[in-house]
KOLZA-22500 format. One record per residue (C-alpha): x, y, z; residue number from 1. Coordinates in nm, 3 decimals, always signed. Example, Ala and Ser with C-alpha at 12.3 -4.5 7.8 and 13.67 -1.06 7.14 Angstrom:
<atoms>
ATOM        x        y        z    i
ATOM   +1.230   -0.450   +0.780    1
ATOM   +1.367   -0.106   +0.714    2
</atoms>
This chain:
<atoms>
ATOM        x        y        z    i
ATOM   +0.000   +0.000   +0.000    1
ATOM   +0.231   +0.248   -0.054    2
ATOM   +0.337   +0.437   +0.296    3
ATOM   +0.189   +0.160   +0.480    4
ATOM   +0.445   -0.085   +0.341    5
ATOM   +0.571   -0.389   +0.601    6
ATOM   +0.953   -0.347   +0.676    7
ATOM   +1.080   -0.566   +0.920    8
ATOM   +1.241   -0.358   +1.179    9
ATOM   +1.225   -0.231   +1.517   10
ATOM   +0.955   +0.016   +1.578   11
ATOM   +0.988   +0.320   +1.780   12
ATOM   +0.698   +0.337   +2.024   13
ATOM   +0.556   +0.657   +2.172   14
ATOM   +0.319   +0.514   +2.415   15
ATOM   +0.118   +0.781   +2.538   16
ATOM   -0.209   +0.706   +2.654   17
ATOM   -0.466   +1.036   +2.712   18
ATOM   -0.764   +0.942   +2.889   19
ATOM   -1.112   +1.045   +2.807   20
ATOM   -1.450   +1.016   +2.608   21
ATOM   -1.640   +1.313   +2.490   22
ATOM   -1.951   +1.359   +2.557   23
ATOM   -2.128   +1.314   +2.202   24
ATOM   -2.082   +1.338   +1.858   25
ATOM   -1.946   +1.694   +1.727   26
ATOM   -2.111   +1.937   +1.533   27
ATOM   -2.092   +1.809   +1.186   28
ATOM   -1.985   +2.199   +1.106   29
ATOM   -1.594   +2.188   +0.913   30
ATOM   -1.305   +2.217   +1.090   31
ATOM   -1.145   +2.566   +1.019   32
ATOM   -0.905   +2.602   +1.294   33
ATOM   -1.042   +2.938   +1.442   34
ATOM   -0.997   +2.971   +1.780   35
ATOM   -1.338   +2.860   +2.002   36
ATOM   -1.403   +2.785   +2.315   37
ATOM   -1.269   +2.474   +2.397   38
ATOM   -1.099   +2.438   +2.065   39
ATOM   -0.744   +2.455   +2.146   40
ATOM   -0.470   +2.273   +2.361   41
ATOM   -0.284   +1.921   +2.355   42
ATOM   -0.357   +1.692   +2.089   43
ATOM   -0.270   +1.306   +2.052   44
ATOM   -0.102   +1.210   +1.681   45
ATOM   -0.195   +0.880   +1.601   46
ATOM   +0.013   +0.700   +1.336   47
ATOM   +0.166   +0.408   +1.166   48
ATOM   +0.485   +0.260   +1.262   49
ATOM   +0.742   +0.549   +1.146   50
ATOM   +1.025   +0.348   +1.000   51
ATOM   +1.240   +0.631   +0.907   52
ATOM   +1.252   +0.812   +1.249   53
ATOM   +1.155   +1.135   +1.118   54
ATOM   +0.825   +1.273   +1.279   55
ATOM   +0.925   +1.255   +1.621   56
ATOM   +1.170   +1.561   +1.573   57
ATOM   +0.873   +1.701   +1.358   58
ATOM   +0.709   +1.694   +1.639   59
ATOM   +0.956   +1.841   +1.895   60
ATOM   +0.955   +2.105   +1.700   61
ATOM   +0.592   +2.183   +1.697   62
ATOM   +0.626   +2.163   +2.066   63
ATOM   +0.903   +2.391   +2.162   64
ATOM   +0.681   +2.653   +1.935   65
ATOM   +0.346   +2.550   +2.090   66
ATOM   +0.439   +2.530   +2.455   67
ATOM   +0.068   +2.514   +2.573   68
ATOM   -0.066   +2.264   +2.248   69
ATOM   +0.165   +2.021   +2.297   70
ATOM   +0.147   +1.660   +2.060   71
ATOM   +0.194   +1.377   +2.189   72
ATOM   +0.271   +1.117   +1.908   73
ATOM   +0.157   +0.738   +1.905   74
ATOM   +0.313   +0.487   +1.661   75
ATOM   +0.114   +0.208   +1.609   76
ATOM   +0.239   -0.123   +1.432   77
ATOM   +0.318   -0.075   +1.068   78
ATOM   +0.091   -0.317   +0.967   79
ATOM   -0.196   -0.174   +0.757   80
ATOM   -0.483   -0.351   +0.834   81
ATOM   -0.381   -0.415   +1.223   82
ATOM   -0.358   +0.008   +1.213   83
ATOM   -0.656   +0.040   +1.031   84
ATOM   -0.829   -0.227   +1.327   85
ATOM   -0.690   -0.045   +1.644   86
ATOM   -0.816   +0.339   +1.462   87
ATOM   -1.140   +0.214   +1.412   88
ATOM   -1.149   +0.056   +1.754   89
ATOM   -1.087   +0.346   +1.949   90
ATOM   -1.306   +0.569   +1.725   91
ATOM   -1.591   +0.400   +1.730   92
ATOM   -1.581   +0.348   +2.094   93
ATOM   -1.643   +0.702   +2.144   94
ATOM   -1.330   +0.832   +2.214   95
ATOM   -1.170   +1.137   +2.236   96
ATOM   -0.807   +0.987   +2.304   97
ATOM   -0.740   +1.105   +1.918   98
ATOM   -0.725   +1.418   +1.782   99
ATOM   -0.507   +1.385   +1.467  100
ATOM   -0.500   +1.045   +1.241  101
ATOM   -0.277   +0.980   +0.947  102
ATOM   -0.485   +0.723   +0.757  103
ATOM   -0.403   +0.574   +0.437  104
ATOM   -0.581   +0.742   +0.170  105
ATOM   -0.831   +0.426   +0.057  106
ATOM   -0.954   +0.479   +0.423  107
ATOM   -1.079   +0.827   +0.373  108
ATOM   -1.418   +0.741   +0.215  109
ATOM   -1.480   +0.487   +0.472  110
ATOM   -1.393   +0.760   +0.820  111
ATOM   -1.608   +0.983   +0.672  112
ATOM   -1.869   +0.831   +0.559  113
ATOM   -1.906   +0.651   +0.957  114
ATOM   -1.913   +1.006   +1.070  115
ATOM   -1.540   +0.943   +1.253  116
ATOM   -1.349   +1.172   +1.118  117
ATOM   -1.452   +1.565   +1.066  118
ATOM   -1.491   +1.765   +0.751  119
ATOM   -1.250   +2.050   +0.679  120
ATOM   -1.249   +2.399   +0.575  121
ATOM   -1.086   +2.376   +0.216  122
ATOM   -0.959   +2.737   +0.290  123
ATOM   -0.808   +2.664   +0.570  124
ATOM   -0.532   +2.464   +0.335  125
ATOM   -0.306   +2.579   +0.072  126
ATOM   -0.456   +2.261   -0.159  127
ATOM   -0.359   +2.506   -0.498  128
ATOM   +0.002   +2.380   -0.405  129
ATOM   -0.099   +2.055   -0.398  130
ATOM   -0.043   +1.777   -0.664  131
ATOM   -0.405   +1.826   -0.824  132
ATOM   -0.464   +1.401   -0.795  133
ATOM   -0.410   +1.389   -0.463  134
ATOM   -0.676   +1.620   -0.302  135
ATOM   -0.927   +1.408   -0.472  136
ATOM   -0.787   +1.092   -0.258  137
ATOM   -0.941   +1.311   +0.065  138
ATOM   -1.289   +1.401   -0.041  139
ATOM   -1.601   +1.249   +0.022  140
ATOM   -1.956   +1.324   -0.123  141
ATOM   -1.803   +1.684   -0.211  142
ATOM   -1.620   +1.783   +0.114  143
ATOM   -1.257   +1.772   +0.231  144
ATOM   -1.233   +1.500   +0.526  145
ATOM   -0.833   +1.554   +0.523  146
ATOM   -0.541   +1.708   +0.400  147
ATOM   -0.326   +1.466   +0.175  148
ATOM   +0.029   +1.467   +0.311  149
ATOM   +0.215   +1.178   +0.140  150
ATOM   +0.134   +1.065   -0.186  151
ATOM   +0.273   +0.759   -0.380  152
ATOM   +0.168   +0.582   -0.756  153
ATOM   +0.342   +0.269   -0.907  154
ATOM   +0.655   +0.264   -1.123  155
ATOM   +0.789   -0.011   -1.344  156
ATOM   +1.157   -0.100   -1.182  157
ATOM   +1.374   -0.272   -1.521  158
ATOM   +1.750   -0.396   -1.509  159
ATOM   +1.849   -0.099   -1.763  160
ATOM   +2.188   -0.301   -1.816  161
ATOM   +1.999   -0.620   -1.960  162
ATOM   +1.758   -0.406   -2.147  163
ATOM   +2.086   -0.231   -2.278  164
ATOM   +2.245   -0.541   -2.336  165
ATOM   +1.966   -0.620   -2.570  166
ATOM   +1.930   -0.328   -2.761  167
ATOM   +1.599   -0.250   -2.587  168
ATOM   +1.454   +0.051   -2.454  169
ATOM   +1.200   +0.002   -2.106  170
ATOM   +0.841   -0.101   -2.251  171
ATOM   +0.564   +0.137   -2.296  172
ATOM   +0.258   -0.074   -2.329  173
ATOM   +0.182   -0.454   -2.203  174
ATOM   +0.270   -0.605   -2.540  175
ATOM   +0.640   -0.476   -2.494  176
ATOM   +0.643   -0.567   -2.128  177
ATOM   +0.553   -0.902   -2.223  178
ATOM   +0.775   -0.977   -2.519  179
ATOM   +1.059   -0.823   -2.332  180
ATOM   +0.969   -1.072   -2.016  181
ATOM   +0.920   -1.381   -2.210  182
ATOM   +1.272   -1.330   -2.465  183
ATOM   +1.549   -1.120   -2.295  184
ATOM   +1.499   -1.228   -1.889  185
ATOM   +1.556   -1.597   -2.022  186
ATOM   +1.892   -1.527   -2.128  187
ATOM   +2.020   -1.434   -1.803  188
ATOM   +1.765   -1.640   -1.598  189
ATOM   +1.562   -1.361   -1.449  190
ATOM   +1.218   -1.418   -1.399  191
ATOM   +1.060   -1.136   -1.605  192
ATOM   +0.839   -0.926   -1.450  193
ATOM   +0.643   -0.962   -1.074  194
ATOM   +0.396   -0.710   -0.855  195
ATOM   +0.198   -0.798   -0.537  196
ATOM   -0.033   -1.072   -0.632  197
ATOM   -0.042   -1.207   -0.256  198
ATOM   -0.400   -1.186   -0.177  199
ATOM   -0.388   -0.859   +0.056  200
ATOM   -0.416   -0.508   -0.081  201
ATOM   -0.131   -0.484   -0.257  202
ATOM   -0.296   -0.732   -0.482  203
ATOM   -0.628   -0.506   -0.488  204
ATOM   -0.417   -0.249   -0.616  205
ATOM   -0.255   -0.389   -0.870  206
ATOM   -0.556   -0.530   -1.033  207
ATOM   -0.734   -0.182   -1.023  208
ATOM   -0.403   -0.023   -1.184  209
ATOM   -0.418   -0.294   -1.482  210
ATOM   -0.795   -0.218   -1.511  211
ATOM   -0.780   +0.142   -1.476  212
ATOM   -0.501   +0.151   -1.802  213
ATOM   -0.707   -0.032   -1.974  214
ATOM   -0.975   +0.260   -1.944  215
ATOM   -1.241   +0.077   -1.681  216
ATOM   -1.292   +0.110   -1.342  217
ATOM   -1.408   -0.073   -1.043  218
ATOM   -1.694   +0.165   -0.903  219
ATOM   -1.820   +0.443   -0.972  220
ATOM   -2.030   +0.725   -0.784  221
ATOM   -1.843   +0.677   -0.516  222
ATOM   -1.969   +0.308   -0.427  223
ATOM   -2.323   +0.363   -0.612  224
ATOM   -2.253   +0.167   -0.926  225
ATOM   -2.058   -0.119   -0.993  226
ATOM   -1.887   -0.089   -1.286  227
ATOM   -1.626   -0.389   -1.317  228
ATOM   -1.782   -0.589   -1.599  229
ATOM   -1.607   -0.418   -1.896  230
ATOM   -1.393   -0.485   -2.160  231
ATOM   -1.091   -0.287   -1.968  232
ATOM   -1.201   -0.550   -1.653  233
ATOM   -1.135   -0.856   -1.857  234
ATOM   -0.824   -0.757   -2.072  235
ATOM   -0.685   -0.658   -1.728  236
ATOM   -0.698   -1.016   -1.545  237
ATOM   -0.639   -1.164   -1.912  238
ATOM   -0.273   -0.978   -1.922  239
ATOM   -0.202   -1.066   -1.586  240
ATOM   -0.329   -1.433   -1.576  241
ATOM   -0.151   -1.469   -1.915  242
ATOM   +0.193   -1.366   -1.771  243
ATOM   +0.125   -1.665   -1.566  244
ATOM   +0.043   -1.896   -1.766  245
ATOM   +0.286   -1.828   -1.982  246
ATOM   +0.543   -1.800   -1.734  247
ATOM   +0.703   -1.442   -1.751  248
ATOM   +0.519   -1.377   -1.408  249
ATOM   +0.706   -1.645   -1.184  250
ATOM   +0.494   -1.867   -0.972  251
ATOM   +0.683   -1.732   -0.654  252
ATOM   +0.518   -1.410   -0.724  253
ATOM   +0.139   -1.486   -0.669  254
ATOM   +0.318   -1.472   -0.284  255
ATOM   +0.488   -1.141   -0.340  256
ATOM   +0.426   -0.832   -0.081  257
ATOM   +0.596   -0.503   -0.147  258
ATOM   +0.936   -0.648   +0.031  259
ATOM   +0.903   -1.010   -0.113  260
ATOM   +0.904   -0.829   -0.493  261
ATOM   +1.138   -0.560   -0.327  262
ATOM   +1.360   -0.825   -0.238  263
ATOM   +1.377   -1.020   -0.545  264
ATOM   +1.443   -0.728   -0.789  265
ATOM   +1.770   -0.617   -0.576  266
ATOM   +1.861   -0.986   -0.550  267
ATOM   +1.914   -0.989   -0.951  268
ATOM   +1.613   -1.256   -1.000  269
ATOM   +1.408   -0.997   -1.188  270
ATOM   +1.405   -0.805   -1.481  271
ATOM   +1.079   -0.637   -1.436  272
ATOM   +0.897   -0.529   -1.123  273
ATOM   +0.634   -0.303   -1.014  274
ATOM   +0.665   -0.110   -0.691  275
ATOM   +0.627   +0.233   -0.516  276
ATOM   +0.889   +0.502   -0.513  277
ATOM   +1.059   +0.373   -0.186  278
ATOM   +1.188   +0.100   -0.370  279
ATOM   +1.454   +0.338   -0.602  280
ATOM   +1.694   +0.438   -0.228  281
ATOM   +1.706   +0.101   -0.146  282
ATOM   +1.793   -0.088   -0.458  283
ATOM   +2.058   +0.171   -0.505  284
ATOM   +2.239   +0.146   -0.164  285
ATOM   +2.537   +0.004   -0.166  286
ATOM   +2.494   -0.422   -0.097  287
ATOM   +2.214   -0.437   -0.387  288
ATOM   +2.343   -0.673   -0.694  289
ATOM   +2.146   -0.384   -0.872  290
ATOM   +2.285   -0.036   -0.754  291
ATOM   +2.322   +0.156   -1.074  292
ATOM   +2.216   -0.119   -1.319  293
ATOM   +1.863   -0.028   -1.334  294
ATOM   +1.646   +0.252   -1.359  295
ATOM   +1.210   +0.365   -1.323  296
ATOM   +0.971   +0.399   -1.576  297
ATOM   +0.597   +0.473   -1.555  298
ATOM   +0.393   +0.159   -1.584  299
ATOM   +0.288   +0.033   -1.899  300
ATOM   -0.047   -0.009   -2.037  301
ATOM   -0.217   -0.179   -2.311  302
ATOM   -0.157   +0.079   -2.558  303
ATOM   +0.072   +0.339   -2.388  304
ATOM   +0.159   +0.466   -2.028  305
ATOM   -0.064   +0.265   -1.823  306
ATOM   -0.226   +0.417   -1.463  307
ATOM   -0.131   +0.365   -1.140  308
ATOM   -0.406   +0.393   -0.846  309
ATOM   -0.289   +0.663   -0.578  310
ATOM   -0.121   +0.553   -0.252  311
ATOM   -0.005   +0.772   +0.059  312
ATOM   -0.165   +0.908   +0.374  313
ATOM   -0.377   +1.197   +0.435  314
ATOM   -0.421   +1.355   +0.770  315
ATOM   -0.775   +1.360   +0.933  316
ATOM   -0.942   +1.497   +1.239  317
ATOM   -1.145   +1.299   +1.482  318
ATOM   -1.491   +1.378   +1.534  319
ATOM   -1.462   +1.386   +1.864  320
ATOM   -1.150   +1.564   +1.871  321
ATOM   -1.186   +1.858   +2.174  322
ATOM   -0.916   +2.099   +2.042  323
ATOM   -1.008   +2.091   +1.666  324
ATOM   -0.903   +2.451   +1.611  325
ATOM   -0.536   +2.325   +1.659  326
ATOM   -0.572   +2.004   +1.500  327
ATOM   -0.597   +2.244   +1.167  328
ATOM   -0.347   +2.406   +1.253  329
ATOM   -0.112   +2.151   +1.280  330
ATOM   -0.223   +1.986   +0.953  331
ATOM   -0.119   +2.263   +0.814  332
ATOM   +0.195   +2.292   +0.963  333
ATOM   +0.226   +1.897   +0.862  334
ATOM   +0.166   +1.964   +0.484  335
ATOM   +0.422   +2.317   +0.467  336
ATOM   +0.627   +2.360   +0.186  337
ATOM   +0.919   +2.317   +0.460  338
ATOM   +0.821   +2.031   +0.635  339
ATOM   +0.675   +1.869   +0.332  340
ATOM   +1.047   +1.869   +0.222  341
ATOM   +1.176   +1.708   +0.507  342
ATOM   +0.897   +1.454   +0.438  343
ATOM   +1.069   +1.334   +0.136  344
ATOM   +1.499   +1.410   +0.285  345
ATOM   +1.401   +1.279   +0.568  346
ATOM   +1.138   +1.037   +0.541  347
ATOM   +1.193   +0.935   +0.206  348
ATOM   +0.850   +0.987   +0.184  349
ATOM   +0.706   +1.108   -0.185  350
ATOM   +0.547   +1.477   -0.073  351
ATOM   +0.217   +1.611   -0.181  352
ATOM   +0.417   +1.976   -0.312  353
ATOM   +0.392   +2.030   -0.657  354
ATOM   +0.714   +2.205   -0.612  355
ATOM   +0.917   +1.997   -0.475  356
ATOM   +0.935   +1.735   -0.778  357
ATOM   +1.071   +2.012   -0.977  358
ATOM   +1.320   +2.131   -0.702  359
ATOM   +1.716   +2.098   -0.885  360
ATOM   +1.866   +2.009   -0.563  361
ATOM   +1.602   +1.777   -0.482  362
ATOM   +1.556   +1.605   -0.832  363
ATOM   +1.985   +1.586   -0.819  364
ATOM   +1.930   +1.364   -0.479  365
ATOM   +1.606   +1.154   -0.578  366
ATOM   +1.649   +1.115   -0.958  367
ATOM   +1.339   +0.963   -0.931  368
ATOM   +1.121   +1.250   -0.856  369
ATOM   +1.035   +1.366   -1.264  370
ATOM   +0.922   +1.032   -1.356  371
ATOM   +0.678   +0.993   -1.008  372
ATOM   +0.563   +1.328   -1.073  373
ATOM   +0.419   +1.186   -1.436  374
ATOM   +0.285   +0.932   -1.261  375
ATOM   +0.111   +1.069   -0.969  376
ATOM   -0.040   +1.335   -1.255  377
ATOM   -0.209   +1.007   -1.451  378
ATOM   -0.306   +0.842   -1.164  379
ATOM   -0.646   +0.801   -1.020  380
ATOM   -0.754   +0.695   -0.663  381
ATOM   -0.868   +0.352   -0.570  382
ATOM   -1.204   +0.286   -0.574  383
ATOM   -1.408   +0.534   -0.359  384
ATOM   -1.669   +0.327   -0.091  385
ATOM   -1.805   +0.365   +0.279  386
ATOM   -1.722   -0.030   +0.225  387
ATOM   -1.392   -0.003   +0.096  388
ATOM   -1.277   -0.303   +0.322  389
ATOM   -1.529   -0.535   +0.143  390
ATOM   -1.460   -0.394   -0.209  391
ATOM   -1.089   -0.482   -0.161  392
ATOM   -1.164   -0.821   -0.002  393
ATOM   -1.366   -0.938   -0.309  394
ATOM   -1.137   -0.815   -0.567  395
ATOM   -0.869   -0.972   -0.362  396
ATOM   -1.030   -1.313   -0.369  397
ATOM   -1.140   -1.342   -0.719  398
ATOM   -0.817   -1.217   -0.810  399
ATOM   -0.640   -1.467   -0.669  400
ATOM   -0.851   -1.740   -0.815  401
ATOM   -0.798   -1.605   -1.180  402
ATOM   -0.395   -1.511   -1.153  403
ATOM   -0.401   -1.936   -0.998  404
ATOM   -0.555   -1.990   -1.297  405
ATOM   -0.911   -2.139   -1.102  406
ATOM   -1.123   -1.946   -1.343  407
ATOM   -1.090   -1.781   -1.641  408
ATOM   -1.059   -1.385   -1.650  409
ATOM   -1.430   -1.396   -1.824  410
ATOM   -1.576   -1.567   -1.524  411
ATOM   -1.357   -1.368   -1.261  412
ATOM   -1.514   -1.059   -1.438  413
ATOM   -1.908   -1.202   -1.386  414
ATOM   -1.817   -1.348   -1.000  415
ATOM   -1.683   -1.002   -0.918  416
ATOM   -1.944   -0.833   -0.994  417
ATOM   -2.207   -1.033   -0.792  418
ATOM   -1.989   -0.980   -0.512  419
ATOM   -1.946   -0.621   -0.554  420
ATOM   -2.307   -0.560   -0.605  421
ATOM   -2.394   -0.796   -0.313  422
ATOM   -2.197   -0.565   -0.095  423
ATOM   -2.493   -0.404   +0.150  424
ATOM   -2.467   -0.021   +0.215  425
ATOM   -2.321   +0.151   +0.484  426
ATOM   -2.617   +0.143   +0.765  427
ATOM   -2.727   +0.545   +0.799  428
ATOM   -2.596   +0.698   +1.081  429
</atoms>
């Protein structure tokens, strides 16, 4: 998923626990961060794991500047869906121990729509700055639930030295990926090309990507429709299921994660892979058997540049938040054209400024940053649902069916969209 990626290391822990439940559900009224009674003082930052180490001096520095509004960060475990449990635990319990949440964007539609998190005064933000994709990742029904603050979209990883080697340039559309995979990763035996086709959400997103460059969609209307049973839908899981069959898409990676594929591409065992931006620092630290043999492309589609779905985090208020006025205010210190930089240098975290991707000294030190910048400008968010758990579950499942090769991408097409359409509404609040 993007920022919510599973890295095993030690996590930094900020256990602080503020008591307290408020009384009842806010004011549905949008957060604007003027001062009220009883809108201002300490707040409680609730996070994933932070495997870089970077927001906790963030967050010092808030501090020594905001004596008397003090945060108080909490890292929870890096896993996305065991995050994702413990928010949603606490939040629906009636809480007030949260103030500020950094959710991953597919989670946005799903807060808001339970009436967790708060809506936002769009003024209040300097969203004009903003990567134009990603402020769609934090509206719902036509209001601003969050403030993006890391972004992410796919890019196609290739060995530049074997496609050198062969006279080749990186492939452009699904047809080139292919041939490329099936003729030139032989010779050296590479496997040709992998993603994240574990059954999790990695593998959710990379079946929406595939159907997305192939012009279809998942939903639409936010939810309303279901609109998988398309042409785009079934040349999708026919490109992917194909690569297995055929064999350019090794059988090891139907049990790929981000750092399973990760692995294997610095290892030398691929030629092609699919991953997020992270992915570029590490393969070229020193210890990789790839550092400066390979390069990042956008990812290809079936007649061009293909699409990749947005990843990231956006920041969100609770509901029941009791300082609210500086909870905005220290989103928008969060998502400031300085600390947005230190986002990226520090937390090697893709940033939601427009600017920064065209930054010389910052372009020099991520070479990357051009090519994610095309990327992040085609991409589209993931399907949009107050279910968004059970639309990823079911494209999960029959996903995994039709890259096993249990059905045929014709029949994964139909069984998907019973199951989508079978999905009952969000009970009204």
């Amino acid at each position: 998923m993007g920022w919510f990626r599973s890295v095993s290391r030690g996590l930094l822990v900020v256990a602080v626990l503020l008591a307290g439940c408020a009384g009842g559900a806010r004011s549905p009224e949008a957060v604007t961060g003027a001062g009220a009674a009883g809108g201002r003082g300490p707040l409680t930052f609730v996070t994933a794991g932070d495997l870089t180490d970077y927001l906790a001096p963030l967050v010092a520095e808030w501090n020594a500047g905001r004596p008397a509004e003090p945060v108080s960060l909490v890292e929870l475990p890096d896993s996305a869906d065991e995050t994702r449990a413990q928010m949603l635990s606490e939040l629906r319990s009636g809480s007030s121990r949260f103030d500020v949440l950094n959710i991953d964007v597919a989670w946005t539609s799903e807060f808001a729509a339970a009436g967790l998190i708060a809506p936002l005064d769009r003024e209040r933000f300097e969203l004009a700055e903003f990567l134009p994709p990603v402020v769609e990742t934090a509206t719902f029904r036509g209001r601003l639930y969050a403030v993006p603050y890391v972004t992410n979209a796919g890019l196609l990883y290739y060995r530049k030295d074997l496609l050198d080697a062969a006279a080749e340039r990186p492939p452009r559309t699904w047809a080139e990926l292919a041939r490329l995979a099936r003729t030139v990763a032989p010779r050296h035996g590479v496997g040709g090309y992998a993603g994240q086709f574990l059954p999790y959400e990695g593998l959710t997103v990379n079946v929406t990507e595939a159907i997305q460059s192939a012009g279809g969609a998942v939903l639409h209307e936010e939810g309303a429709r279901v609109a998988v049973d398309s042409d785009a839908a079934r040349a999708a899981l026919s490109f992917l299921a194909g690569g297995v069959r055929e064999g350019w898409i090794p059988a090891e990676a139907l049990r790929f994660k981000e750092e399973e594929s990760k692995a294997a591409f610095e290892e030398g065992r691929l030629l092609f892979l699919r991953n997020w931006p992270y992915v570029y620092a590490d393969a070229a630290r020193p210890g990789s058997k790839v550092a400066g043999r390979f390069e990042a492309a956008p990812l290809p589609g079936p007649y061009g540049p293909g699409t990749s779905v947005l990843g990231g985090s956006n920041l969100a208020v609770s509901a029941r938040s009791l300082h609210p006025a500086t909870a905005a205010d220290f989103l928008a210190y969060l998502t400031s054209e300085r600390v947005q930089r230190q986002v990226l240098t520090r937390g090697s975290l893709p940033p939601v400024r427009a600017s920064l991707y065209t930054d010389p000294e910052l372009v020099t030190a991520h070479p990357y940053l051009p090519i994610l910048r095309e990327s992040v400008l085609a991409a589209v968010p993931r399907p949009k649902s107050a279910r968004y758990d059970q639309v990823s579950l079911a494209v999960q499942a029959v996903a995994q069916d039709v890259l096993a090769l249990r059905c045929s991408p014709e029949e994964g097409v139909r069984r998907l969209t019973r199951e989508l359409a079978a999905i009952p509404p969000l009970p009204a609040r």
